[in-house]
C-alpha positions in Angstrom: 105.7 112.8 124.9 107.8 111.7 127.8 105.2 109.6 129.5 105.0 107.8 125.5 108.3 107.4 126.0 108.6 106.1 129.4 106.0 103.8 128.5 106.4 102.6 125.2 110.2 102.0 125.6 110.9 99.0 126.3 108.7 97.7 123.4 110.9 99.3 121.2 114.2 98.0 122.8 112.4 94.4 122.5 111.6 94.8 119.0 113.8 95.8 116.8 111.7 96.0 113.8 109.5 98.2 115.9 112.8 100.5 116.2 113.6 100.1 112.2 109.8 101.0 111.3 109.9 104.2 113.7 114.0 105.2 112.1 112.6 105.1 108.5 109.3 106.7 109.1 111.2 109.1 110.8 113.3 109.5 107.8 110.6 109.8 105.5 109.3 113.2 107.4 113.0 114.6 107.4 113.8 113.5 103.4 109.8 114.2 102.4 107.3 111.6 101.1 107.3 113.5 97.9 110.9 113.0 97.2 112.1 108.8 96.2 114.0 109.0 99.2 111.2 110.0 101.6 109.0 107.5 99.6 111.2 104.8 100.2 111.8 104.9 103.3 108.0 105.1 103.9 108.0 101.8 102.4 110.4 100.7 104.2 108.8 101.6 107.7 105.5 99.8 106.6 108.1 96.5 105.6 109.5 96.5 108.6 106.2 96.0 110.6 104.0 94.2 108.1 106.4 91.4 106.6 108.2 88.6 107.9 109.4 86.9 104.9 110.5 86.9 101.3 107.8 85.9 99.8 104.5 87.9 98.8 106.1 91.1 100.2 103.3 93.5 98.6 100.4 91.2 99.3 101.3 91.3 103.1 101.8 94.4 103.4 98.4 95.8 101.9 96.5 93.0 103.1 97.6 92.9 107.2 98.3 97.0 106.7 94.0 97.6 105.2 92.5 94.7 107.7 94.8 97.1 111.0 94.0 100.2 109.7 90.4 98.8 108.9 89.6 98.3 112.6 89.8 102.0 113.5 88.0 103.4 110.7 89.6 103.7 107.5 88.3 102.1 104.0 90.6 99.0 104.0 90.0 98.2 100.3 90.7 102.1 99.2 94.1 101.0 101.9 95.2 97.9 100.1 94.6 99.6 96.5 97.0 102.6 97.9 99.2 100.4 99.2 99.3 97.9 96.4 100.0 101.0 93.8 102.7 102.3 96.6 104.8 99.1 96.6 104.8 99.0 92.7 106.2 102.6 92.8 108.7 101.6 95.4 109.9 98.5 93.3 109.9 100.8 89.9 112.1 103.1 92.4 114.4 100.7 93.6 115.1 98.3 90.2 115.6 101.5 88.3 112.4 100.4 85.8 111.3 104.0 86.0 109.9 106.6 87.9 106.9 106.9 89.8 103.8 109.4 89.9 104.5 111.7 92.9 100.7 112.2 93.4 99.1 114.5 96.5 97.8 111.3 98.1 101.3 109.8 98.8 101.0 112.0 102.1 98.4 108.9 103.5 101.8 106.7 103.4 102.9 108.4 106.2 99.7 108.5 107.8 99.7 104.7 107.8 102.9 104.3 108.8 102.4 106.2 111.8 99.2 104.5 113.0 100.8 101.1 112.3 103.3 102.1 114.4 101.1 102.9 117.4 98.9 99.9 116.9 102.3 97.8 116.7 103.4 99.9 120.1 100.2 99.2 121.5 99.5 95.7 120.7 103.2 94.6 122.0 102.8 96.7 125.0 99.4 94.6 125.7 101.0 91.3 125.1 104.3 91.5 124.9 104.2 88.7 121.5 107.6 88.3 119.3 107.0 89.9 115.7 105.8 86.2 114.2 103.3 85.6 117.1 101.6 89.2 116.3 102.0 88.8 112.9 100.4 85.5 113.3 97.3 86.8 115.2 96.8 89.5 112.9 96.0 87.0 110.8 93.9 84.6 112.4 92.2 87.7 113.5 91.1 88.3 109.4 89.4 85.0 109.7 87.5 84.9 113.2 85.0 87.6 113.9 85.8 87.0 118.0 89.7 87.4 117.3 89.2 90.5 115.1 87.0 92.2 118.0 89.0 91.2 120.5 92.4 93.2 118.2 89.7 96.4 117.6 89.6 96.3 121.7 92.9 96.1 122.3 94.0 98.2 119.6 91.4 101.4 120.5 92.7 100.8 124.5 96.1 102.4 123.9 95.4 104.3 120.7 94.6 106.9 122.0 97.2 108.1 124.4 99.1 109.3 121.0 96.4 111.5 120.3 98.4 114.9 122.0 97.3 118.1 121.6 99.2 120.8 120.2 99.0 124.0 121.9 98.4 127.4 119.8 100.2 129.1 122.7 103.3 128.8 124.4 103.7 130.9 127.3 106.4 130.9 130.1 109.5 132.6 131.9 112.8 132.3 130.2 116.2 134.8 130.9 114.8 137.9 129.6 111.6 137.6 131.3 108.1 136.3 130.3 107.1 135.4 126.9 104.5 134.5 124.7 104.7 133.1 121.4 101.6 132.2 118.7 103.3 130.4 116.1 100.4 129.9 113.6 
């Protein structure tokens, strides 16, 4: 985690929505995705990365979120449906129009919001591009076959460095003596 770090840093400094998408997200896991406040802050995190503007807010978000999450292996049109129906409960949520379904697939919000977080990570860290420029090529990339290969490259380079294994074990020395602990 400390090499991520290390790395990934300054990306996040540079970025701000980078910083906001990774604070909500994180949110989301303390406040749960099955609570409204979890859930909104989920949508949040997937705002702050996929939308530059006000105008087509849901559209941009489940149509740039599917085509990213698309290139490393999920169905992007079972995405953008998810998505679409996620941003309608968010805006049921938040203009009080009623409440939403709370549904067991609400967990893959979170699951796209962390990948788009590490593809964001990555893809800055590759090029260093402000949030319009990346945003921008995202874009371009949905229309040219070279472009998207070239994002699927660059994208699987980094990807998997975020991919850390969790140990069953833990074993070491501490100030009563040795110890080994199996949590699960």
């Amino acid at each position: 985690m400390g090499n991520l770090l290390e790395k990934y840093i300054n990306v996040i400094n540079a970025n701000k929505f980078v910083e906001l998408a990774i604070e909500y997200y994180y949110n989301a896991k303390i406040k749960n995705i099955y609570t409204d406040d979890g859930f909104i802050s989920a949508m949040i995190s997937m705002e702050a990365l996929f939308n530059e503007g006000p105008s087509d807010v849901k559209y941009k978000i489940a149509h740039r979120a599917a085509f990213l999450l698309g290139l490393i292996g999920n169905n992007p049109i079972e995405v953008f449906s998810k998505l679409n129906k996620y941003y309608n409960d968010r805006s049921k949520l938040i203009h009080g129009s009623g409440s939403p379904e709370y549904g067991s697939a609400r967990g893959d919000l979170l699951d796209y919001a962390r990948t788009s977080i590490i593809i964001f990570l990555s893809l800055l860290y590759a090029e260093n591009n402000s949030k319009k420029d990346l945003l921008r090529k995202i874009d371009y990339a949905m229309l040219d076959p070279k472009e998207r290969d070239a994002l699927r490259e660059e994208i699987c380079k980094n990807i998997g460095e975020f991919k850390l294994p969790v140990p069953r074990t833990f074993k070491g020395k501490g100030p009563n003596g040795e110890y080994k602990v199996t949590p699960w």
